[in-house]
Backbone as a ProteinNet text record, in pm:
[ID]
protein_1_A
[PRIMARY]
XXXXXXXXXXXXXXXXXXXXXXXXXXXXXXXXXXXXXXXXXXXXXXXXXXXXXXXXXXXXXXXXXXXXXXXXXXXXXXXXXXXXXXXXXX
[TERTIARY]
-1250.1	-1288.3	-1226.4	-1124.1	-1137.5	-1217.8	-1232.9	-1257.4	-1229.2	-1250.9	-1188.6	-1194.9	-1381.3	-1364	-1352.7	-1298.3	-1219.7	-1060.3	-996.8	-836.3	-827.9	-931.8	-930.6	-938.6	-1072.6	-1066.6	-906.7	-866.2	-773.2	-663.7	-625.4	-511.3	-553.5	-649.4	-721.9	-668	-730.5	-748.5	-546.5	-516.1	-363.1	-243.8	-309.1	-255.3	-243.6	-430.4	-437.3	-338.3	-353.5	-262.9	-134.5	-90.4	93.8	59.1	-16.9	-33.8	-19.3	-121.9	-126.7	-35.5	21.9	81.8	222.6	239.1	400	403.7	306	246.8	267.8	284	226.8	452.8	555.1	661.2	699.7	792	824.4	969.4	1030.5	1147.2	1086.8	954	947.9	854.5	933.3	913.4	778	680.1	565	536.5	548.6	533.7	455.4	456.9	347.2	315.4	349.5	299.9	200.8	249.9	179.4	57.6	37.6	-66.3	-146.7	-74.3	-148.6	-262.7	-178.4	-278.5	-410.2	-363.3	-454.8	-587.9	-541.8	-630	-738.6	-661.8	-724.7	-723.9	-574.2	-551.2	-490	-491.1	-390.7	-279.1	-117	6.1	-16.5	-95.6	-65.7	-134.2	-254.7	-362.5	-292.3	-167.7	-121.5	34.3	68.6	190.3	145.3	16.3	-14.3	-51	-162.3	-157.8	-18.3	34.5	157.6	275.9	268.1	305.1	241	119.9	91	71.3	44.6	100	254.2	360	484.7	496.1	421.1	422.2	392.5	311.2	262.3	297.8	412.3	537	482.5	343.6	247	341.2	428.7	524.8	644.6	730	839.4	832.6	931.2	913.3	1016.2	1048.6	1161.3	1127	1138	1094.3	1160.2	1076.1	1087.2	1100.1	1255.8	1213.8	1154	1111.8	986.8	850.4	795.8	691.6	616	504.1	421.5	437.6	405.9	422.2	564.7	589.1	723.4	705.7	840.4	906.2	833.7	879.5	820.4	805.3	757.9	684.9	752.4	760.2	775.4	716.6	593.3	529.6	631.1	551.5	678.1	564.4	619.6	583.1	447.4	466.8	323.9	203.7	283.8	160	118.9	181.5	108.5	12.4	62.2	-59	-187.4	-153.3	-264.4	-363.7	-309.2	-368.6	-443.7	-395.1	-457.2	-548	-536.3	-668.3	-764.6	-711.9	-848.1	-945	-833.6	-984.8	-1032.3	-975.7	-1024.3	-1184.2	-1174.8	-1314.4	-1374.4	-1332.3	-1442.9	-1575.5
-1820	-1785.6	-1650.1	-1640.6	-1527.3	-1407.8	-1317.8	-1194.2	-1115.5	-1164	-1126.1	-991.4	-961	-806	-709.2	-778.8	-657.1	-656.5	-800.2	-759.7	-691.7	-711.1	-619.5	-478.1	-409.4	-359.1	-268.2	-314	-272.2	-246.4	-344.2	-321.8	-213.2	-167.6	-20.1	91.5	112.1	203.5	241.1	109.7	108.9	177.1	124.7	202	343.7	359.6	476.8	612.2	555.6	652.9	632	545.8	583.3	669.4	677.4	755.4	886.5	919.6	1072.9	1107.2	1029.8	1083.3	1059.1	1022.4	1066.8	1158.4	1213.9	1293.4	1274.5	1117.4	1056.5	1041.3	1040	1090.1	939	888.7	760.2	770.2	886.5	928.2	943.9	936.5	1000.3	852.3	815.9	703.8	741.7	641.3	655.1	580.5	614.8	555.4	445	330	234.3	157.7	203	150.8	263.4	401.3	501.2	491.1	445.4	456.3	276.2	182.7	98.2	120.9	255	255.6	414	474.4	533.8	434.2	335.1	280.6	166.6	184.7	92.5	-67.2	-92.4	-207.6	-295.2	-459.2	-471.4	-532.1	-554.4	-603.8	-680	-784.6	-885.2	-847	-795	-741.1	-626.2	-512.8	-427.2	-534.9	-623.4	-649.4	-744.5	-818.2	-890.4	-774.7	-688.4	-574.2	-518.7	-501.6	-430.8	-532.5	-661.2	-782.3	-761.6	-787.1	-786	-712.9	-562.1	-431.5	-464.6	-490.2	-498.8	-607.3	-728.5	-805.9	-832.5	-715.5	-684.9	-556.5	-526.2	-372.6	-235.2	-260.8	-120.1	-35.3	-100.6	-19.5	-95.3	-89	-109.3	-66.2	-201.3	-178.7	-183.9	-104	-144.4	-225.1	-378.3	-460.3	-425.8	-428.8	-418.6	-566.3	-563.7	-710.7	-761.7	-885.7	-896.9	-799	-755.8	-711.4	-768.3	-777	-796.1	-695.8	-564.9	-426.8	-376.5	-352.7	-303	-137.1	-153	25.6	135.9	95.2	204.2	178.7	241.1	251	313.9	259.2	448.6	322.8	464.8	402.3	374.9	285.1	284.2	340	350.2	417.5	328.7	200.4	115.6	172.7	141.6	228.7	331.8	455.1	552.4	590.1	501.5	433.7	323.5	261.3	209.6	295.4	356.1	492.4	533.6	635.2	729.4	668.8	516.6	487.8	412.3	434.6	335.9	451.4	594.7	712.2	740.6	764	747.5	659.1	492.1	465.3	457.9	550.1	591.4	626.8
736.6	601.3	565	449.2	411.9	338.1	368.2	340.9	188.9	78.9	-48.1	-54.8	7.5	-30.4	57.4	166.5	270.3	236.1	156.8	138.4	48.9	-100	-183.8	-136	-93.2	-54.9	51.4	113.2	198.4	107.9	36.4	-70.9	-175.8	-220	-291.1	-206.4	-76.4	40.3	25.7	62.5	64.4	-53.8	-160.3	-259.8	-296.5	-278.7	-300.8	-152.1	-59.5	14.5	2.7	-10.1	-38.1	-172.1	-310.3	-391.6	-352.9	-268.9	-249.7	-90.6	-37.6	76.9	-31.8	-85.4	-167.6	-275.3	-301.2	-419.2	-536	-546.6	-690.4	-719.2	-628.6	-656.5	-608.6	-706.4	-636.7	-525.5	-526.3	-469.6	-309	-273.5	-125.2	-77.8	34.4	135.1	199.6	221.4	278.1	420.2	527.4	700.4	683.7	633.1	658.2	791.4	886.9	952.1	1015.4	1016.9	1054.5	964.6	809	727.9	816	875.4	900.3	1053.2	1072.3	1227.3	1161.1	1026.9	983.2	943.4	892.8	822.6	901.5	1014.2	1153.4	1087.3	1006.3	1006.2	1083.2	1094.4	1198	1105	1216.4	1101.8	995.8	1061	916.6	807.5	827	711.8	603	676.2	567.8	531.3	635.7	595.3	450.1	448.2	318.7	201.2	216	105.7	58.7	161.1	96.1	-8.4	77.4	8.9	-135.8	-170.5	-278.6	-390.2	-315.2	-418.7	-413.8	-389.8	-403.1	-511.7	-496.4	-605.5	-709.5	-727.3	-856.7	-919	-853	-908.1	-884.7	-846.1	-743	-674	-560.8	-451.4	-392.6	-379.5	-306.8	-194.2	-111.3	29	76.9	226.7	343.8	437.6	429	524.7	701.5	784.7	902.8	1026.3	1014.7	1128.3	1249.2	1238	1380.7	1332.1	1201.9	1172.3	1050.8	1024.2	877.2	838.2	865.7	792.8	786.6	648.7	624.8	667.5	693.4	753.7	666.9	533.5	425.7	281.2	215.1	71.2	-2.3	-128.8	-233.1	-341.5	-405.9	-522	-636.4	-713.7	-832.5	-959.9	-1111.2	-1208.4	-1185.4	-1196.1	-1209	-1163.5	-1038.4	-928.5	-949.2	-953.1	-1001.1	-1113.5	-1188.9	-1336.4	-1290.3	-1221.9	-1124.1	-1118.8	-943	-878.5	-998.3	-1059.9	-1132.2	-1242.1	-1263.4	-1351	-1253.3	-1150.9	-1060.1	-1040	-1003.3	-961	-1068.7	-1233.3	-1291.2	-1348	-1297	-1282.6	-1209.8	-1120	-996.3	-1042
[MASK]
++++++++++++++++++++++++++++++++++++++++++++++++++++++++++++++++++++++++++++++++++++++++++

């Protein structure tokens, strides 16, 4: 059975740190796999979040072969409009 509100969840958590570990700058690459062992996720769980913030123009990725989690991140304009209206309805 899946988990809706732990992928949701995870894909939030996810967003929001490539947000602030790139400082909102879409020019600076974010370690995702280093953010997947912050987040005490395992591969497939960030390699699908990241899948789906990517598919919905949130972040761009450097896919990594033989992995679910891509190499790296950089937010895009979206995303950072995301981000900043999600803490917004915090």
């Amino acid at each position: 059975m899946v988990d809706i509100a732990a992928k949701r969840a995870l894909r939030a958590k996810t967003l929001q740190e490539i947000y602030r570990r790139s400082e909102a700058s879409e020019s600076v690459r974010v370690d995702t796999r280093a953010l997947r062992n912050d987040l005490d996720a395992d591969d497939r769980a960030m390699g699908d979040a990241c899948d789906y913030l990517a598919g919905e123009g949130y972040i761009r990725v450097e896919e990594t072969p033989g992995s679910d989690t891509p190499l790296f991140a950089y937010i895009t304009h979206q995303g950072i409009v995301e981000a900043e209206e999600a803490e917004d309805r915090r």
